[in-house]
KEVEXDREN-665777 format. One line per field, with one value per residue (C-alpha): residue in three letters; x, z, y. Coordinates in steps of 0.02 Angstrom, whole numbers, always signed. Layout:
N
code <- c(Ala;...)
x <- c(X;...)
z <- c(Z;...)
y <- c(Y;...)
This chain:
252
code <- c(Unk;Unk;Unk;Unk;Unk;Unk;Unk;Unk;Unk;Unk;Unk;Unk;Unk;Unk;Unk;Unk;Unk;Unk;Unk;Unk;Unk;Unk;Unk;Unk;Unk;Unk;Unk;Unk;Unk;Unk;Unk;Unk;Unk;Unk;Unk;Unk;Unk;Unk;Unk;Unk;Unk;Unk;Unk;Unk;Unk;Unk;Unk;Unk;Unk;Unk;Unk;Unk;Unk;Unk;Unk;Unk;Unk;Unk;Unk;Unk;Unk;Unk;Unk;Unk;Unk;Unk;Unk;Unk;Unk;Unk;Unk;Unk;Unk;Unk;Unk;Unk;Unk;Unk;Unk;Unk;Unk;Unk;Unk;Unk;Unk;Unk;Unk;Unk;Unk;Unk;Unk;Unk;Unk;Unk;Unk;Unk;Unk;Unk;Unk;Unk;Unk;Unk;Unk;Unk;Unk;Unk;Unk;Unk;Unk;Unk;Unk;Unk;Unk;Unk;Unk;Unk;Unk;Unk;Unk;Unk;Unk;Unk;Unk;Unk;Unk;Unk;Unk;Unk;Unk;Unk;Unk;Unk;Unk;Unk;Unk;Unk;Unk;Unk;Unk;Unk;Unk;Unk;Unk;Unk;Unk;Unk;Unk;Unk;Unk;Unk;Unk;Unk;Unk;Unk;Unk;Unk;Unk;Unk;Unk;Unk;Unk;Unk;Unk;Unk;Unk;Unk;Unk;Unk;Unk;Unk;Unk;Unk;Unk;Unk;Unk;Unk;Unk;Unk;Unk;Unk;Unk;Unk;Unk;Unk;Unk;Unk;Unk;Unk;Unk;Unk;Unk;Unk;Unk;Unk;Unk;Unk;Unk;Unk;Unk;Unk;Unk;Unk;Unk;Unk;Unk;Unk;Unk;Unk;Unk;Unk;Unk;Unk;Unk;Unk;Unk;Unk;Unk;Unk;Unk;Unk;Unk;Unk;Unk;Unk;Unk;Unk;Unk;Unk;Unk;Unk;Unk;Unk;Unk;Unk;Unk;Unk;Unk;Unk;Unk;Unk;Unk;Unk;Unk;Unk;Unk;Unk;Unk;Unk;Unk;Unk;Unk;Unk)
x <- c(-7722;-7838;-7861;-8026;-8062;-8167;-8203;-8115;-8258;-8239;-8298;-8172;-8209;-8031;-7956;-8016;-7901;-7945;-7949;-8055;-8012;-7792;-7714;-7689;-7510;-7599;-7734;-7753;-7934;-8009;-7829;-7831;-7682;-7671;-7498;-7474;-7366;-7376;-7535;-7628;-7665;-7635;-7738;-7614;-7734;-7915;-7999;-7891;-7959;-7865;-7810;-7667;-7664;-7505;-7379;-7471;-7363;-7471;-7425;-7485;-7489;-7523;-7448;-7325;-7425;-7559;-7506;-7421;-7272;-7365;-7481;-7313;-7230;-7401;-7382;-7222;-7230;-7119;-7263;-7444;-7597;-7690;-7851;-7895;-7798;-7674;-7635;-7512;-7527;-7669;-7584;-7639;-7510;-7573;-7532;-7345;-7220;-7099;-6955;-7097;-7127;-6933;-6923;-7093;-7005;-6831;-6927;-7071;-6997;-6860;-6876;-6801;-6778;-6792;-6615;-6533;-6470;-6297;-6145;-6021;-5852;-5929;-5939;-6134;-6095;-6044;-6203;-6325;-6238;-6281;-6474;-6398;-6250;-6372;-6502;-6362;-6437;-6312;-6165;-6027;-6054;-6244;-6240;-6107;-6227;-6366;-6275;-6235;-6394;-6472;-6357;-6370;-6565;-6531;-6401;-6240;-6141;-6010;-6024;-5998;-5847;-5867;-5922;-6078;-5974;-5915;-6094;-6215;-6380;-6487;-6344;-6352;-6526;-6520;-6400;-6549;-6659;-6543;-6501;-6709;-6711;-6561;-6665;-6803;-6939;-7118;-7157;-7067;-7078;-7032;-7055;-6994;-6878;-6875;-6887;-6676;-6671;-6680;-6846;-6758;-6665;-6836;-6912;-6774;-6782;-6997;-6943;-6837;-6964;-7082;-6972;-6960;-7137;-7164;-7042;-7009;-7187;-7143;-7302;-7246;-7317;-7232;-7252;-7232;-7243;-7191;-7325;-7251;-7279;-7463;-7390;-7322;-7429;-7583;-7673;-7651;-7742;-7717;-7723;-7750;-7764;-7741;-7873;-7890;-8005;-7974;-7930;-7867;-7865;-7769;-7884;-7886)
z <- c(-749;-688;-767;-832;-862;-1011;-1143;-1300;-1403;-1309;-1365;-1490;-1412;-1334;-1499;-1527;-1548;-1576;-1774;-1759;-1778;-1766;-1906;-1825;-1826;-1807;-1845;-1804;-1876;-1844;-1826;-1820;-1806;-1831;-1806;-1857;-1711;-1777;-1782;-1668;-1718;-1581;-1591;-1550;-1596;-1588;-1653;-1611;-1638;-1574;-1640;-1586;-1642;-1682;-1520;-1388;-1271;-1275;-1191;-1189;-1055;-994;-968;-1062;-1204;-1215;-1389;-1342;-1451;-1589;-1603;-1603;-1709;-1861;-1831;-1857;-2026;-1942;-1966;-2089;-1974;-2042;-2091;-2037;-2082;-2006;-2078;-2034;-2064;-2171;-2275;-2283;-2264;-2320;-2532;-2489;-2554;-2431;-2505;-2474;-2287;-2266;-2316;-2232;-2072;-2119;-2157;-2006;-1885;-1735;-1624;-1440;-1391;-1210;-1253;-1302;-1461;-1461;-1565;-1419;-1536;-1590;-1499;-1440;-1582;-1709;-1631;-1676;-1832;-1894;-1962;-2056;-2141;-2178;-2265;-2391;-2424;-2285;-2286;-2160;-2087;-2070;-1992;-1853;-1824;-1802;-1702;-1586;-1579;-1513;-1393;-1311;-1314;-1197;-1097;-1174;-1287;-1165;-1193;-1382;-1368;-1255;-1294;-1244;-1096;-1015;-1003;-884;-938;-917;-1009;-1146;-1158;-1183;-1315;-1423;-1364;-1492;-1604;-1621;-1641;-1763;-1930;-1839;-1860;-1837;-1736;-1599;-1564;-1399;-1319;-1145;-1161;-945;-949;-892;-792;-606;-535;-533;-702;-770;-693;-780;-950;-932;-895;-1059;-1159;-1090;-1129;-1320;-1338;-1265;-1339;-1509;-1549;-1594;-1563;-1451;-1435;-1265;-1236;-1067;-891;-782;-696;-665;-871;-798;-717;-913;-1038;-1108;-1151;-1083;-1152;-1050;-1140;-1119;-1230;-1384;-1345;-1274;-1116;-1046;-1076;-971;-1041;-949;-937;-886)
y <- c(-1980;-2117;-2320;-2352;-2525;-2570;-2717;-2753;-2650;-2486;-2322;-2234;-2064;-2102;-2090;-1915;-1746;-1580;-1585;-1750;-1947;-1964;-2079;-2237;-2300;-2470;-2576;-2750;-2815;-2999;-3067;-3245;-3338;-3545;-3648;-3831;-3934;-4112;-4151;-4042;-3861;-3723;-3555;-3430;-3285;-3293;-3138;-2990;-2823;-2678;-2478;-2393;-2192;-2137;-2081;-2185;-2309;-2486;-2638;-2833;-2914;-3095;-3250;-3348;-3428;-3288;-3237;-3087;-3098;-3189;-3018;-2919;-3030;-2996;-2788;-2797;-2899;-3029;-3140;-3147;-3189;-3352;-3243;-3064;-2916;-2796;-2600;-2484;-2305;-2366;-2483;-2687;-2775;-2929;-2920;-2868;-2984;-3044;-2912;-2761;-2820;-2811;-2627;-2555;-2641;-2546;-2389;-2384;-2515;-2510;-2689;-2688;-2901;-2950;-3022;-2872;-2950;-2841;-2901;-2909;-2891;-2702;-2565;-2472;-2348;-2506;-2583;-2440;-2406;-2564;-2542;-2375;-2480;-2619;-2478;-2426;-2242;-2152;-2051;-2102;-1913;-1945;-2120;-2034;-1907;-2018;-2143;-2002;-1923;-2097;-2134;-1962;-1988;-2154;-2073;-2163;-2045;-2066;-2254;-2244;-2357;-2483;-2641;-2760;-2859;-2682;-2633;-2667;-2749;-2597;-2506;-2650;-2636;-2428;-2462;-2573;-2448;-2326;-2430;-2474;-2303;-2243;-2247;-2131;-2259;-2216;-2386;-2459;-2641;-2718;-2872;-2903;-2783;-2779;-2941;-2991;-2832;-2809;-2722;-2530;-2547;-2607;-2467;-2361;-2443;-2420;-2220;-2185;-2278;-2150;-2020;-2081;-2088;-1917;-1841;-1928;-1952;-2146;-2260;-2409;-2565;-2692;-2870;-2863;-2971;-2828;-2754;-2584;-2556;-2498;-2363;-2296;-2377;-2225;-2409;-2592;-2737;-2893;-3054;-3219;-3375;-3300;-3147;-2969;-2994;-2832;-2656;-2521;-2326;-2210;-2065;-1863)
């Protein structure tokens, strides 16, 4: 595959399959997004326009500041944009309530934090069990199952029982990876998720999350700094002051 550069309105022929135009997992349209810090207002988003088709691996990149995790934070209904509109699977999201948002992220959502975010007193199966306990709609034998089926898919069922501290980082960051992934969500949200990790775990973490994606069909989208992402991403807009000023499409 080669990297074709191209501008933030690029052709769609990209987006094309064999049976026509895919359902996009995502679509971010005229995103604006305005925060109040005393007195001044800050533009964190200025105008973001962007489609993701379902089972594709996309990553932001950009400096600290560039709005990055802002733009995650508004897919993943972690946040409302100020004006424009964002749909996933082809539903607005901008007339849910604050109780709907909570269970489309439950339902389509897994998010992997650049800080792990791992209860150290429970174990990585407790860990990943967690989202399933928290849904409510599980049998004990199901959530087990699951638990088990994740871990194996990061490379940890012999891990099941140790806790956070006995873990490496990459290891604690494989075990967020399947716990992101326990309810079988249909988007994957990650931001930094490299970030703590030295250059060849990184590089190990940015292989699995390949592997998902391939394999899983789950549409990512990575806030990222680490360059190597190129090397995995199918698309990677690069952003900078709150806009998409480049995009590169990974290309037969």
């Amino acid at each position: 595959m080669r990297p074709e550069s191209s501008s933030q309105t690029h052709p769609d022929s990209w987006l094309l399959d064999k049976d026509g135009f895919k359902q996009p997992a995502i679509q971010v349209v005229d995103v604006v997004r305005k925060y109040k810090v005393g007195s001044e207002e800050v533009q964190a988003l200025r105008g973001i326009n962007l489609t993701v088709p379902e089972g594709q691996f996309v990553a932001l990149m950009g400096r600290s500041g560039s709005g990055k995790t802002t733009l995650l934070n508004i897919i993943g209904g972690l946040d409302r944009p100020t004006t424009g509109e964002v749909f996933i699977s082809g539903q607005s999201l901008s007339n849910l309530s604050e109780g709907e948002l909570t269970k489309l992220r439950r339902s389509q959502f897994g998010f992997v934090f650049q800080s792990f975010a791992l209860i150290p007193i429970l174990s990585a199966a407790e860990n990943v069990e967690l989202p399933l306990r928290i849904a409510g709609k599980y049998s004990l034998r199901e959530r087990k199952q699951r638990v088990m089926e994740a871990l194996s898919l990061v490379g940890l069922a012999k891990w099941a029982e140790h806790r956070p501290y006995e873990m490496s980082g990459g290891q604690q960051q494989r075990v967020a990876i399947a716990r992101a992934l326990v309810t079988r969500p249909k988007i994957l949200i990650a931001d930094e998720p490299t970030g703590e990790l030295d250059s060849k775990t990184g590089q190990m973490v940015l292989n699995l999350l390949r592997k998902v994606v391939d394999e899983s069909k789950v549409t990512l989208v990575m806030a990222t700094h680490d360059p190597a992402v190129e090397e995995y991403a199918d698309v990677l807009y690069r952003m900078q002051d709150g806009q998409i000023i480049d995009t590169l499409i990974k290309t037969m």
